[in-house]
N, C-alpha and C positions, 0 to 999 in steps of 0.2 A: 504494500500500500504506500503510494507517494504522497503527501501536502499536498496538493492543488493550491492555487491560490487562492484559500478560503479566508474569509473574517467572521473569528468564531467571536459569536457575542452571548455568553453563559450570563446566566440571571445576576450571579457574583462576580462580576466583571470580569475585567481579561488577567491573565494570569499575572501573579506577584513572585518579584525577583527576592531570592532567601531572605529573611531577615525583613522583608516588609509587614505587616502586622496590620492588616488591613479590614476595617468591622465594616460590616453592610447594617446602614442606618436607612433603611427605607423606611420610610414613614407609616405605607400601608399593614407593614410587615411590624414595626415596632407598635403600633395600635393595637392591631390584633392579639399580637402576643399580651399586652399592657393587660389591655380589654378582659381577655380569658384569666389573667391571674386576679384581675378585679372581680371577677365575676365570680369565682373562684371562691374568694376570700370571703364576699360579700353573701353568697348565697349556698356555700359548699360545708361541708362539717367532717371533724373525724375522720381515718384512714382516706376515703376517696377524695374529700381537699386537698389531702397531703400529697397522696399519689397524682393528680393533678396538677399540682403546683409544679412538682417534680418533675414532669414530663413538659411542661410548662418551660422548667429551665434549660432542659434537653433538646428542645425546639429551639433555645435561646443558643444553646449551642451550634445546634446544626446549621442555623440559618443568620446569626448575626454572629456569630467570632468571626475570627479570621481563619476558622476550620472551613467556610462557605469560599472566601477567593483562592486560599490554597487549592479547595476541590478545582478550580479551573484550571489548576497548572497539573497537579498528580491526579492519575487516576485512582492510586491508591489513596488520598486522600476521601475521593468520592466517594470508594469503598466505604471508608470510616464514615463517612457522614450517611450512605445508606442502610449502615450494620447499623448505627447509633436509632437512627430512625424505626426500623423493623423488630429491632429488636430489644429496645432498652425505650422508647418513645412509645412505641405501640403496645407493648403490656402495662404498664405504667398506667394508659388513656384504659386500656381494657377491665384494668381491675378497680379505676375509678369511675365508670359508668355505671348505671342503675343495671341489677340482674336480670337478667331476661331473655327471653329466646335470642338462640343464635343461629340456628336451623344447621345443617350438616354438618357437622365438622371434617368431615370427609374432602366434601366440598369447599369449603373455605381453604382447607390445607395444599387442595391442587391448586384456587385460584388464587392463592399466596407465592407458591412458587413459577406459577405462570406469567404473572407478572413482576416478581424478582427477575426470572430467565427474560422476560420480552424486553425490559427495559434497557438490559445489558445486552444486546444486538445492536451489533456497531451502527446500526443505522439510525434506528431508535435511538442509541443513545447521542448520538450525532444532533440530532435530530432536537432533543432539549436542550442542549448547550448552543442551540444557535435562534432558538424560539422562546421567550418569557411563557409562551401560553404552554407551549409543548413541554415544557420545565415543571410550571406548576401542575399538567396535568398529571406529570409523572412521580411526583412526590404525594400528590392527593391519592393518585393511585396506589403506591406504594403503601402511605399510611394507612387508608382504609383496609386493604385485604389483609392487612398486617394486622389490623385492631380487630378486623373481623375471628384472625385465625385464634390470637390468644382470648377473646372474647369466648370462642367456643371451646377451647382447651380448658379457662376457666369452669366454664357451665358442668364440661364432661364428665365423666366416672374416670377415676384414678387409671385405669387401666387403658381405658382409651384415650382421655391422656397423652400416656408414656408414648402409646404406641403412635401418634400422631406427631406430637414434637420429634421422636425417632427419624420421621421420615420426612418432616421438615430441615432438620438437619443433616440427613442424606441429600435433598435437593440443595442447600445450601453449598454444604460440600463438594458436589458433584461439580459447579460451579467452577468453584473456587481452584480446582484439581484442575480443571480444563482451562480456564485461563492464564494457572501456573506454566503447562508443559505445554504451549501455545507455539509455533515455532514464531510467528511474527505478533507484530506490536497490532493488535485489531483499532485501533480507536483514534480515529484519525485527527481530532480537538487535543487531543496530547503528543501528538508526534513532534510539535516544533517547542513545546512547555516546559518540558523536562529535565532536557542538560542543564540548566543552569540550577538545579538540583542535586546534582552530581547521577544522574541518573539518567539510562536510557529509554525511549520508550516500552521496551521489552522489558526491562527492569523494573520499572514502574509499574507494569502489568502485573509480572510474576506477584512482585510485592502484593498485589493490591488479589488476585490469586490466594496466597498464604491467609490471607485478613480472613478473608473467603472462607478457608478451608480447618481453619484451626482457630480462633477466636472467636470466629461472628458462629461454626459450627458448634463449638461447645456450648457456647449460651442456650443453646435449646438441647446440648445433652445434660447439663446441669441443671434444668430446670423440670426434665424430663425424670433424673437423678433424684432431686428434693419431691415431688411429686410420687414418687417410689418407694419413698424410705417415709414419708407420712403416711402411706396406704400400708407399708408392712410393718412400721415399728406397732410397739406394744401400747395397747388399749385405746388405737386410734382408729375404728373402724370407718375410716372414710368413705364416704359413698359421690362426692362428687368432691372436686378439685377446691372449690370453693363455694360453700352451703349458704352464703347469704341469699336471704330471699327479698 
């Protein structure tokens, strides 16, 4: 794959040379966030305020540090800011929403990882770092199928559960493997960002691969982990992940 003469214009600006330290202060963006932790505060109580606030800050991270323009120069960066998203944002949102139907969980777990997989297709993701609308579409997406899936791993029976976050972590991993032993650099918004990172586009892939395959995977095997040891330890007959009604 060569550069063409593209002008990639990512929602977090064009990419920052090391040592730049750069916060996106969008207005629309810091309202919102403001907004939801007001709302929060104002109308929220006990663990789900909390867990809200929290994911509240993890938004703040993703989307105003300077983890947001770095994502325009590394793809590994992106990584981190999609694992932060999917999987430390969307449970977070999932266990502080009212209990209630979540309908398949079957279903939620393929259409989690269908849209983890679609988004990271060079094309697609080309495709949001050069659209503001194509960008938000794919983080709205990302979040919701993400809050949908830990939403119904919440609802579920311990056992379905395990076995569902298992195989969420398989699609995660499977990922992550494949765009390690990749032989060329897929992501054409990274190929000219890189070096002055000390890094190649390939490199930055593999990297962001690894995040993939061992960090962003474990999080749903440790959770899958805690989830298994409350169902088997002693005098905890659990019958769903999380019983409030």
């Amino acid at each position: 794959m060569t550069p063409d003469a593209l002008t990639w214009l990512p929602y977090c600006g064009p990419a920052p040379a090391p040592g730049e330290w750069r916060w996106n202060l969008d207005p629309l963006l810091l309202t919102a966030l403001l907004t939801t932790a007001a709302l929060l505060l104002w109308r929220g109580q006990g663990r789900p305020r909390t867990l809200g606030l929290i994911a509240t800050v993890v938004l703040g991270v993703i989307f105003v540090s300077p983890l947001c323009a770095t994502s325009s120069a590394l793809f590994s960066a992106r990584t981190v800011h999609h694992v932060l998203l999917v999987a430390v944002a969307a449970p977070l949102l999932a266990w502080s929403l009212p209990f209630g139907r979540t309908g398949s969980l079957s279903l939620a777990t393929a259409v989690q990882a269908v849209v983890f997989w679609a988004w990271h297709a060079p094309s697609a993701y080309a495709a949001a770092l050069s659209s503001d609308a194509v960008y938000w579409l794919m983080q709205a997406s990302l979040l919701a199928s993400a809050v949908w899936f830990w939403a119904g791993v919440r609802r579920a029976s311990a056992p379905s559960a395990v076995g569902h976050l298992l195989v969420a972590m398989v699609a995660m991993g499977l990922l992550g493997a494949l765009l390690t032993f990749a032989d060329d650099a897929l992501y054409a918004p990274h190929l000219l960002t890189t070096m002055a990172w000390g890094l190649t586009p390939l490199e930055d892939q593999q990297a962001a691969g690894l995040i993939m395959w061992a960090p962003a995977a474990a999080i749903y095997l440790a959770a899958a982990l805690i989830i298994l040891g409350r169902w088997i330890g002693p005098d905890r007959p659990v019958v769903r992940v999380d019983q409030t009604a």
